[in-house]
C-alpha positions in Angstrom: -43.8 16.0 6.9 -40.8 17.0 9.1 -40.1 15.1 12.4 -38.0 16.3 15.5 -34.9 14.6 14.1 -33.5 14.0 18.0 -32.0 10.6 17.6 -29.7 9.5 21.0 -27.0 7.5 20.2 -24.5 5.6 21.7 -20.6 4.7 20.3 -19.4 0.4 20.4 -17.3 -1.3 18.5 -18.3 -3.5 15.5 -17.9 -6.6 15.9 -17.1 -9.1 12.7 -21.1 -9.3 11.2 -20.9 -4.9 11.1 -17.1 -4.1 10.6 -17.5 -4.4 6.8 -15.2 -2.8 4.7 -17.4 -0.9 2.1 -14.4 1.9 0.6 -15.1 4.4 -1.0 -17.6 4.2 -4.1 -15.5 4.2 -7.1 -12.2 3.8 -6.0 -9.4 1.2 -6.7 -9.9 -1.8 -4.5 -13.4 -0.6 -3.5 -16.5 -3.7 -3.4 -18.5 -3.5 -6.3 -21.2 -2.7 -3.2 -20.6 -0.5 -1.1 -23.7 -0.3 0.8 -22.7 -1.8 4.5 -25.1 -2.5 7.0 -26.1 0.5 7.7 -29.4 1.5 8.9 -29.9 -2.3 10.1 -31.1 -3.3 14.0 -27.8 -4.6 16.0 -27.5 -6.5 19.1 -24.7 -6.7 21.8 -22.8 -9.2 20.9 -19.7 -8.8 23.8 -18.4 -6.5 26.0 -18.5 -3.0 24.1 -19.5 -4.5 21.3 -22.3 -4.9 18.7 -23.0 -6.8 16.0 -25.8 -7.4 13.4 -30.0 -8.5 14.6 -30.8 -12.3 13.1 -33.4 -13.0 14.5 -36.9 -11.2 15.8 -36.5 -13.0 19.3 -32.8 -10.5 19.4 -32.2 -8.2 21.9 -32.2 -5.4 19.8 -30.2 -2.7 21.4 -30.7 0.1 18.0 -30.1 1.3 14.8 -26.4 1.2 13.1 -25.7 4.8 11.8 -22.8 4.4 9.9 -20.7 2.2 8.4 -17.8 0.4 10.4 -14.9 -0.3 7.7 -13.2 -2.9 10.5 -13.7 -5.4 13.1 -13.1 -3.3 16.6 -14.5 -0.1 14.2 -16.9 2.5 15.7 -19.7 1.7 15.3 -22.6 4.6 15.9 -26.4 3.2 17.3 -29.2 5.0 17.7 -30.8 3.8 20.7 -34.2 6.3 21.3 -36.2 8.8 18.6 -36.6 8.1 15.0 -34.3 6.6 13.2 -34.0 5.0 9.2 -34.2 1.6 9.0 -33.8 -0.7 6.0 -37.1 -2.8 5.0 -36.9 -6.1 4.1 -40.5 -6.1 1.9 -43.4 -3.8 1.9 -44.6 -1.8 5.4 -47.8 0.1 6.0 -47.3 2.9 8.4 -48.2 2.5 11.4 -47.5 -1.0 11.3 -45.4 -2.8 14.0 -41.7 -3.6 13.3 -39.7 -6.5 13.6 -35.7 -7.4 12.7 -35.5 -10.3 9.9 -32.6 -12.8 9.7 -30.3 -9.7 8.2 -31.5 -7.3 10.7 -33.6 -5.3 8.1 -37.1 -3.9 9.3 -39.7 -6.5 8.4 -43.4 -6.7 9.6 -43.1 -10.4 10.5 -43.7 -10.9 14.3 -44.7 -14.7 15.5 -44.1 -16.4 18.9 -41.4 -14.1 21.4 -40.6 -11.4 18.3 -40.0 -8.3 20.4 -42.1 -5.2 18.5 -38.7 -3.0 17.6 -40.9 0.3 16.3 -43.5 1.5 14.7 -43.0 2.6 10.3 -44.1 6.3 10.6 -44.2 6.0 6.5 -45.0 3.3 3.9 -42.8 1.8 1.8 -43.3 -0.6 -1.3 -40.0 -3.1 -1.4 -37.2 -4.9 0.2 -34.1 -2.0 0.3 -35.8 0.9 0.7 -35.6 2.7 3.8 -38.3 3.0 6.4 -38.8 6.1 9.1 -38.9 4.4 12.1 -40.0 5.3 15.7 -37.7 3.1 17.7 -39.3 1.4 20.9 -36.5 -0.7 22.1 -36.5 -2.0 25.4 
């Protein structure tokens, strides 16, 4: 099933938690993972400036798109429309969306969790990624 893939996005700087250097796969000097944060719920964190979701009570102000290599980096957020996320367990879709302590898509709400999105597919474990209808406030 296709989606209107219209995600709005803004542009702020990573702050230490996002501006990871990941390298190039492969290459010399390169971490042995080079996955990033990406696809994780960020937060503002200062002036022009994101950083990584810890807890479901966060202000969550989107989605990281990409993968900052610095502190001060540029960091892309999708703010509004559907967006990957990364799960941190098993979601049904459908099911309401929260931010766990590494700002991964979890369905773990509890006293003032803020409701992040809604899965729009299942998925089975912790990693994979999760289609995500973004309802931030």
């Amino acid at each position: 099933m296709a989606y209107e893939e219209t995600l709005k996005s803004i542009t702020l700087d990573a702050d230490a938690s996002v501006g990871v250097y990941t390298g190039v796969a492969g290459t010399l000097g390169a971490p042995s993972n080079n996955s990033g944060l990406q696809y994780r719920f960020v937060k503002i964190t200062g002036e022009h400036t994101c950083g990584l979701a810890v807890a479901n009570t966060d202000n969550v102000v989107g989605v990281l798109q990409n993968k900052p290599q610095q502190t001060g980096g540029e960091a892309t957020v999708g703010i509004f429309g559907v967006s990957k996320v990364e799960a941190a367990g098993a979601i049904a879709a459908g099911a309401a969306v929260y931010s766990d302590s590494v700002g991964r898509a979890s369905t773990t709400g509890g006293t003032g969790a803020i409701v992040l999105g809604y899965a729009l597919h299942s998925t089975a474990a912790a990693g994979e990624l999760c289609t995500v209808l973004l309802r931030l406030k």
